[in-house]
Structure formats: C-alpha cells, structure tokens
N, CA, C and O of each residue as an XYZ file, in Angstrom:
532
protein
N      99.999     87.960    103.384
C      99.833     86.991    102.316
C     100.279     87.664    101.034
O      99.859     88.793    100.780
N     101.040     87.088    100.277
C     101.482     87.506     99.133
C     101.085     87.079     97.818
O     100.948     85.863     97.682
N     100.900     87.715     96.956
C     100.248     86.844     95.262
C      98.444     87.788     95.337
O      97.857     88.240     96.320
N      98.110     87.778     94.125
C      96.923     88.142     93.943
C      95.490     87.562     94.579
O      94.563     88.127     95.161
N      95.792     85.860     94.113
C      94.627     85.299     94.391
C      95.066     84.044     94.422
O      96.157     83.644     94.014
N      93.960     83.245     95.051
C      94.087     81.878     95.635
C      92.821     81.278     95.489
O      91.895     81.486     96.273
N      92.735     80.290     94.175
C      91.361     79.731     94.025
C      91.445     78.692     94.906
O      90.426     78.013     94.778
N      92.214     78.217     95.790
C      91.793     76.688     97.026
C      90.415     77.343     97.692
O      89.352     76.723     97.718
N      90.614     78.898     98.310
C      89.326     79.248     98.786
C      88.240     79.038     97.847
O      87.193     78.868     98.472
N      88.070     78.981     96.516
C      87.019     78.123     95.687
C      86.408     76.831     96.062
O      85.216     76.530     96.002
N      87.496     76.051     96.495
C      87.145     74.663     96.726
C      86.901     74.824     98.092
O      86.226     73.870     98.479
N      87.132     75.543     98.919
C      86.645     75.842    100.176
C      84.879     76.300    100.347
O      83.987     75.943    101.115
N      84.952     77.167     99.314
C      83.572     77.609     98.956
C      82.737     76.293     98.700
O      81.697     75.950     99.261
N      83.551     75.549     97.572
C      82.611     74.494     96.855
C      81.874     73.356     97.938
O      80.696     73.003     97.876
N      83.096     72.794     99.135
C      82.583     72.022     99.653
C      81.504     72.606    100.902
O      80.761     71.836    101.510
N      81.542     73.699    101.096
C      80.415     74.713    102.019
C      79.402     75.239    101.628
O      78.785     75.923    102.445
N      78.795     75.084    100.032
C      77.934     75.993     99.339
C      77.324     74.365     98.494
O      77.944     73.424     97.998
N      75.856     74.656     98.657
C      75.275     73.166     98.002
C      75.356     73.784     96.608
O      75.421     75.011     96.535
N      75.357     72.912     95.289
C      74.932     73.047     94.206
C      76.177     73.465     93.635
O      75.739     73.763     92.524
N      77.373     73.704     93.568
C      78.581     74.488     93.638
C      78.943     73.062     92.002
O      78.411     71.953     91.991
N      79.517     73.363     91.340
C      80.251     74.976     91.290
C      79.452     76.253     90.905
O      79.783     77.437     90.978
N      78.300     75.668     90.474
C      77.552     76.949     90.036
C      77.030     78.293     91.415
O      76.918     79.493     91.164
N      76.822     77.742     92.615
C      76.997     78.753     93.683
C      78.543     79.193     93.743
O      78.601     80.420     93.678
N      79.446     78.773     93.816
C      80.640     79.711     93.982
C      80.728     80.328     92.591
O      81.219     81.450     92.713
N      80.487     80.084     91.483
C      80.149     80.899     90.058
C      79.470     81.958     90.527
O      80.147     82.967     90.328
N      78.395     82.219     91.085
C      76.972     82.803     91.311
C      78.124     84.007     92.598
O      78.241     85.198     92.310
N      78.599     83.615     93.476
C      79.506     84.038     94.388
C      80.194     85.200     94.056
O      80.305     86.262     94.669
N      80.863     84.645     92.450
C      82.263     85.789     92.461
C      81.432     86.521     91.520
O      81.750     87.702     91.385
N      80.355     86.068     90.775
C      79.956     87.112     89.963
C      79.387     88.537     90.465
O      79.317     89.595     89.841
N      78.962     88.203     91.919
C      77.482     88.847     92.689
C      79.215     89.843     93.514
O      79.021     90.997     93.897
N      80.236     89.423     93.621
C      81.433     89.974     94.219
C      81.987     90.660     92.972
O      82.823     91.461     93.392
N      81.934     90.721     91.841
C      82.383     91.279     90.145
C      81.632     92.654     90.298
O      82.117     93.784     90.234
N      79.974     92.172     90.577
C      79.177     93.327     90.243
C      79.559     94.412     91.207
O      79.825     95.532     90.769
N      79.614     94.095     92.773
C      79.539     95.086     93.674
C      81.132     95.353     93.936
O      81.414     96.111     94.864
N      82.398     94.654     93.014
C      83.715     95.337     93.179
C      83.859     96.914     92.734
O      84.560     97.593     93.484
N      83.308     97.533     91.662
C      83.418     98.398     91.147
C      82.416     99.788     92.102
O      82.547    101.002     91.947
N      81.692     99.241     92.825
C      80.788    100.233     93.749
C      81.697    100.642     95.151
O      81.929    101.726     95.686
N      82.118     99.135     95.499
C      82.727     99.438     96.710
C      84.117    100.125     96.752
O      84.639    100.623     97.749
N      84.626    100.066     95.499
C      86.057    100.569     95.421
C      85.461    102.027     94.812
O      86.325    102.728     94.285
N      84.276    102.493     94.820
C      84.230    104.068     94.284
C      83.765    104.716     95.561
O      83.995    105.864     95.940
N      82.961    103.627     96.247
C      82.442    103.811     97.526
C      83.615    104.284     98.869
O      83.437    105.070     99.800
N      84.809    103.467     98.516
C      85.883    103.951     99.436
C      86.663    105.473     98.859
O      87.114    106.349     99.597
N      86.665    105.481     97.444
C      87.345    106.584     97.300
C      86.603    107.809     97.240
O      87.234    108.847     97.042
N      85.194    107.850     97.400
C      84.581    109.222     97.697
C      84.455    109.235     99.116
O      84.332    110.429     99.389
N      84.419    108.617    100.108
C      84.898    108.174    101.700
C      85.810    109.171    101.974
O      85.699    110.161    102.696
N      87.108    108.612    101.021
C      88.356    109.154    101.241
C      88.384    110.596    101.293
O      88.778    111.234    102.268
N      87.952    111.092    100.209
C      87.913    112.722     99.168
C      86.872    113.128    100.355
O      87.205    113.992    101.166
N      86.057    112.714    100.408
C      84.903    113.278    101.356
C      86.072    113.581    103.011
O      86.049    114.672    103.580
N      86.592    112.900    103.302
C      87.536    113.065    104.811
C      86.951    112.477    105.601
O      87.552    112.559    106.672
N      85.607    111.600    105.718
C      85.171    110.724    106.323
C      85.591    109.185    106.789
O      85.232    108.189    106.160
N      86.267    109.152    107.780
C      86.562    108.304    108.187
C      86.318    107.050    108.643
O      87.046    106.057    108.603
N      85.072    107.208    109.144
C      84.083    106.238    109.009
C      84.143    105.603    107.839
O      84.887    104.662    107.562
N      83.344    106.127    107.143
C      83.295    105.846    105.968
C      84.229    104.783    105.067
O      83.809    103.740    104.566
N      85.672    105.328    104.979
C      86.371    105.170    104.744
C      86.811    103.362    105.071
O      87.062    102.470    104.261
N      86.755    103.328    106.921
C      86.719    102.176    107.220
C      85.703    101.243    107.035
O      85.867    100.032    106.886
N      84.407    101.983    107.051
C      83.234    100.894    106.786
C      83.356     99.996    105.020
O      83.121     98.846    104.648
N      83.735    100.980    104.481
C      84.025    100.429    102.808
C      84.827     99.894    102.507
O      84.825     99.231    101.470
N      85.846     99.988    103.331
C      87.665     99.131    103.099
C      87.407     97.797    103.888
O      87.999     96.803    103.469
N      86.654     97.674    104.900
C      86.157     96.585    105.686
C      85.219     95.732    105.024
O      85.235     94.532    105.300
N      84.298     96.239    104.080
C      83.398     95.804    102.846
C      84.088     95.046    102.391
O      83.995     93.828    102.546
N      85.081     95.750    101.609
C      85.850     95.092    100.420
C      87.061     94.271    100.902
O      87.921     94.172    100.027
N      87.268     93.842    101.714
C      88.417     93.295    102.941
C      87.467     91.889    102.863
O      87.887     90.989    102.136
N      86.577     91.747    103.378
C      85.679     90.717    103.898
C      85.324     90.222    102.561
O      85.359     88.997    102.444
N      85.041     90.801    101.689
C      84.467     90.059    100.148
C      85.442     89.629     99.288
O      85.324     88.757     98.427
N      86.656     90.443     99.625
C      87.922     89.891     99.340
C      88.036     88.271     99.487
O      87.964     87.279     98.761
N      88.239     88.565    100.744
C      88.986     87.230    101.366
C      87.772     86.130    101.125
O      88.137     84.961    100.994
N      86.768     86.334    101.077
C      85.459     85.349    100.684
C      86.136     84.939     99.548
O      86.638     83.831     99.741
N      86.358     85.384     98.430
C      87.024     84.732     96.782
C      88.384     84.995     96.888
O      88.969     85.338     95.861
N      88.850     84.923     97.675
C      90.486     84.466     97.386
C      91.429     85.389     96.880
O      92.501     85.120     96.337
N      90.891     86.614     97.127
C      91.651     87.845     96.616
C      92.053     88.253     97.726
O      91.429     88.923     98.549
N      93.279     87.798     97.788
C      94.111     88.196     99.121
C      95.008     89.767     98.561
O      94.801     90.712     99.322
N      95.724     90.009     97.625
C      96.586     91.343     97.820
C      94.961     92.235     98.616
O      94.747     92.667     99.748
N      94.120     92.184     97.356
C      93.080     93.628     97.917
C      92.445     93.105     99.040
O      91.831     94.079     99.475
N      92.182     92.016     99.889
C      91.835     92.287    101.116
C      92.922     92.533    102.136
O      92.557     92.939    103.240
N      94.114     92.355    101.929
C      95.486     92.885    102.481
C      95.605     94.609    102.492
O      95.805     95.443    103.376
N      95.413     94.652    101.292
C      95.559     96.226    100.814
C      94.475     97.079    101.635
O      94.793     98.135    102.183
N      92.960     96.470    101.692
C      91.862     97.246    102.536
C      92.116     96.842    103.927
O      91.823     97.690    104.770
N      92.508     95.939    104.267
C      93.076     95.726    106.169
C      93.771     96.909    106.344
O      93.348     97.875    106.979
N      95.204     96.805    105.587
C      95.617     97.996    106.125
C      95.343     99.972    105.866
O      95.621    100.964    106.540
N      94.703     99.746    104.596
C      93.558    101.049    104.885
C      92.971    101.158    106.213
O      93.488    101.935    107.017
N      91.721    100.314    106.609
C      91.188    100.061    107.923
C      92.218    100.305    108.838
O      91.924    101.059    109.766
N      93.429     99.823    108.802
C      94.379    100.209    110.213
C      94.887    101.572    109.813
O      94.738    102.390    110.721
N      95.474    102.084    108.659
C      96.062    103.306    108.808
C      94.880    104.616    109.367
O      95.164    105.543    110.126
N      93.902    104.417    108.908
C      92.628    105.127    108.856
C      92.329    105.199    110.353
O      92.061    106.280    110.878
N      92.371    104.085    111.027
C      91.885    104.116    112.251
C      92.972    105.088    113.398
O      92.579    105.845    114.285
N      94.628    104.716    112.971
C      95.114    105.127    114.017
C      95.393    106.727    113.122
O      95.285    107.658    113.920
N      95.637    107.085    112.039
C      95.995    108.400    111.437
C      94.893    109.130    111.008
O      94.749    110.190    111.617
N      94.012    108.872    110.086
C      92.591    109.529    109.802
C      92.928    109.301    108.245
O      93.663    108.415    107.810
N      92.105    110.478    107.335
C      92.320    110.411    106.391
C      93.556    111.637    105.677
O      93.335    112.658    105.026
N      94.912    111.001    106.138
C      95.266    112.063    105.455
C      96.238    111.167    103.889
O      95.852    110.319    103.085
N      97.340    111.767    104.030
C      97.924    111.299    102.386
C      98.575    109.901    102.284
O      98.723    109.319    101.209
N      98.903    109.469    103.328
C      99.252    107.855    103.150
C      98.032    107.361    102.942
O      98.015    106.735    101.883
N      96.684    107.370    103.659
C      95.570    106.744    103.832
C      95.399    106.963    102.256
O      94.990    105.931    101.725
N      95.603    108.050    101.334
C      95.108    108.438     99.777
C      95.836    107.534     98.975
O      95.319    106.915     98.045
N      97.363    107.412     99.400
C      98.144    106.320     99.048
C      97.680    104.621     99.417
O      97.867    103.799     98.519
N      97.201    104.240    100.484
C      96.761    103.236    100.550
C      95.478    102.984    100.004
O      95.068    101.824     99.962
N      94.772    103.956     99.566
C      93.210    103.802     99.148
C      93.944    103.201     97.586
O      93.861    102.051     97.155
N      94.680    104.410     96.924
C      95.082    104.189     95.392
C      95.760    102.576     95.308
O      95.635    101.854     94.318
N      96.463    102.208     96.510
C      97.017    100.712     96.355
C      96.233     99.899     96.423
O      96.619     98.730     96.440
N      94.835    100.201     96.490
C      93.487     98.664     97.194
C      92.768     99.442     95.857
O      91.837     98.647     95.727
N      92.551    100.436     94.779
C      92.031    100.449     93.637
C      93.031     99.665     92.673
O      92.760     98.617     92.087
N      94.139    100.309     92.620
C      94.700     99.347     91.908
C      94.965     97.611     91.891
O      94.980     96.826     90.943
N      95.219     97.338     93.768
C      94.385     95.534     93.642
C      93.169     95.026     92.882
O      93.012     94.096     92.091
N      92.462     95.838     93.327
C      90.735     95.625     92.905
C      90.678     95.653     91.291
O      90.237     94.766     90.559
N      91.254     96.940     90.909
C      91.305     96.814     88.839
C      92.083     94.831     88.604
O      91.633     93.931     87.895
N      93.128     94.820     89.385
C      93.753     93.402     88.686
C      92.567     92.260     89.208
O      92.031     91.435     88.469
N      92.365     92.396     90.338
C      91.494     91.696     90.901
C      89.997     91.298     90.299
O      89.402     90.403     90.900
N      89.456     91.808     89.336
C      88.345     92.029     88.780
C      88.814     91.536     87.294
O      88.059     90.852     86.601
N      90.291     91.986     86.795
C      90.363     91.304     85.175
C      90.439     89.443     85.855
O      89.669     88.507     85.642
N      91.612     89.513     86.634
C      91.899     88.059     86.747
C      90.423     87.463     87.436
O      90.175     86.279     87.208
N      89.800     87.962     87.964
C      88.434     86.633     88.603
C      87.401     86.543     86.771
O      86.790     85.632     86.212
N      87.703     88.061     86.390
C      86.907     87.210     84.850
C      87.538     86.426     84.409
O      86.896     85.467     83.980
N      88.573     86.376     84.304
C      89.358     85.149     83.430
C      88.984     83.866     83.996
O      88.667     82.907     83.292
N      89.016     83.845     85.133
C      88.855     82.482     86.322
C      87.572     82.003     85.718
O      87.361     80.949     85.119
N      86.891     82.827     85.948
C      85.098     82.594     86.011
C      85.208     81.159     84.804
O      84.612     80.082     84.792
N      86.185     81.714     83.932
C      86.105     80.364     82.498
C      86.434     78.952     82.754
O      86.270     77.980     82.016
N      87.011     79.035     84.134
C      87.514     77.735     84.597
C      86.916     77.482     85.520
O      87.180     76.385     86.014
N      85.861     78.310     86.196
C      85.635     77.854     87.438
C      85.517     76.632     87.730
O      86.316     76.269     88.593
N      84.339     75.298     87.074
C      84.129     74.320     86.893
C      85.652     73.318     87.515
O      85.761     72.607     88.513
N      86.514     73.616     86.574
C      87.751     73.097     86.969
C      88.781     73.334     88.405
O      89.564     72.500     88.858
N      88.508     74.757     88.958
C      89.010     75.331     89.801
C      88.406     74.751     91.378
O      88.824     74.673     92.533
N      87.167     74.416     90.609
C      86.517     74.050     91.932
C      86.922     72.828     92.301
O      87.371     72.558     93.415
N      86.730     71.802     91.084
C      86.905     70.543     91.228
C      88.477     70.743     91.613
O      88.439     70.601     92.836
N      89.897     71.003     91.253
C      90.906     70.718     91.633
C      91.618     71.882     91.869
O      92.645     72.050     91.212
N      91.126     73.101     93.042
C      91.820     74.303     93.045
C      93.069     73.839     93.631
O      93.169     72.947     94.473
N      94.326     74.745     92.947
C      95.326     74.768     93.302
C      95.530     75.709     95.034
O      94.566     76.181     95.636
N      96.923     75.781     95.513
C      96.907     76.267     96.811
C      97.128     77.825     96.089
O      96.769     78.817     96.725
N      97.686     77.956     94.842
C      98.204     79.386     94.596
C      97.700     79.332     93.267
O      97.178     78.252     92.990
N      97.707     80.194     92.358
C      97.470     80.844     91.249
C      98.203     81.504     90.102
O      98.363     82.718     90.222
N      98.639     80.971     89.101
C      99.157     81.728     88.442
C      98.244     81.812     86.885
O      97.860     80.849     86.221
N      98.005     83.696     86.494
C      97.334     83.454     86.517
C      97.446     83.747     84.719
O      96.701     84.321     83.925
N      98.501     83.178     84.611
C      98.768     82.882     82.808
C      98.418     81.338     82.279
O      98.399     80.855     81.146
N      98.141     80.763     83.631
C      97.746     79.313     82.945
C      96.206     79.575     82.563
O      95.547     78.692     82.013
C-alpha cells in the first residue's frame, strides 16, 4: 500500500464504534499517546539485539497502525517483522527500524492535524488522503 494514511478506515471505525466520531477521536488519540513508546520500544529491541523483542514491538505498531489508517508505518513494521524473523537483528533490520521511526514521526504530525477534522473525516472519509487539504 502506498501514501501515508487513509482516513476511509475512520469511517470504517465510525460505523463499528458506538458514539463515534468521538470514539474514533478517543481511538487515534489513545494510538498518539502510545506512538512515541512503541517506536522507542522497538528501537531499544533493536540496540539491545533482541529479536523477539524487536518483532513483538514492530507487530505492536503494525496492528495499531493499520487500526487508524497509517498504512506506510504499518507497511514499514510488517516488513521489520519479516526481515527480523528470517535475518535477526543485524544492519538492514537497523535500516528498516530507522524507516518505521521515520513513518511514525510523519505519522504522528499528520494524525494531529486530522484530529481537527475528525468530525468531518468521519462523516465523509475520503478513500486516500492528502494531507495539505
């Protein structure tokens, strides 16, 4: 999947979550707070050489991803999870960790920006995102 993010999974949320838009509000915020843990959480994983690790936190942030529509960084932590699994942790895996921090930094400005529209996003999410409107 290509592009940052995709608020239709909003309206996906909205019609699956009672009380919405304020539960999918409540959603990406509670996904805002714990972006910045789980992406420090994978890179001391990494540094540490724990592999486990490594996959259990990229699989975290993979799954919470794709819950709000942040497809590059749950793309970016899938294939962490696969390089990790079949290579371990060596310097591509450091390279793919640095490519799913750097999703996650854009990923975290653009869902604040969203958060201002959510109301609207919910009611008429688009299939794609751009995210200067």
């Amino acid at each position: 999947m290509s592009g940052l993010l995709t608020t239709a999974r909003w309206r996906e949320l909205a019609d699956d979550l009672p009380e919405s838009p304020d539960a999918v509000r409540a959603l990406v915020v509670a996904y805002l707070a714990l972006l910045p843990l789980r992406t420090l959480a994978l890179t001391r994983a990494l540094h540490a050489g724990d592999a486990v690790a490594v996959r259990t936190a990229a699989r975290s942030l993979h799954v919470g991803s794709a819950m709000v529509g942040a497809h590059l960084l749950a793309d970016r932590c899938h294939a962490v999870e696969r390089h990790v699994a079949a290579q371990g942790c060596d310097q591509d895996a450091a390279r793919s960790v640095e490519a799913a921090r750097d999703a996650a930094d854009a990923t975290g400005r653009v869902l604040v920006a969203l958060l201002r529209r959510c109301d609207e996003l919910v009611a008429h999410a688009p299939d794609g995102l751009d995210p200067a409107r």
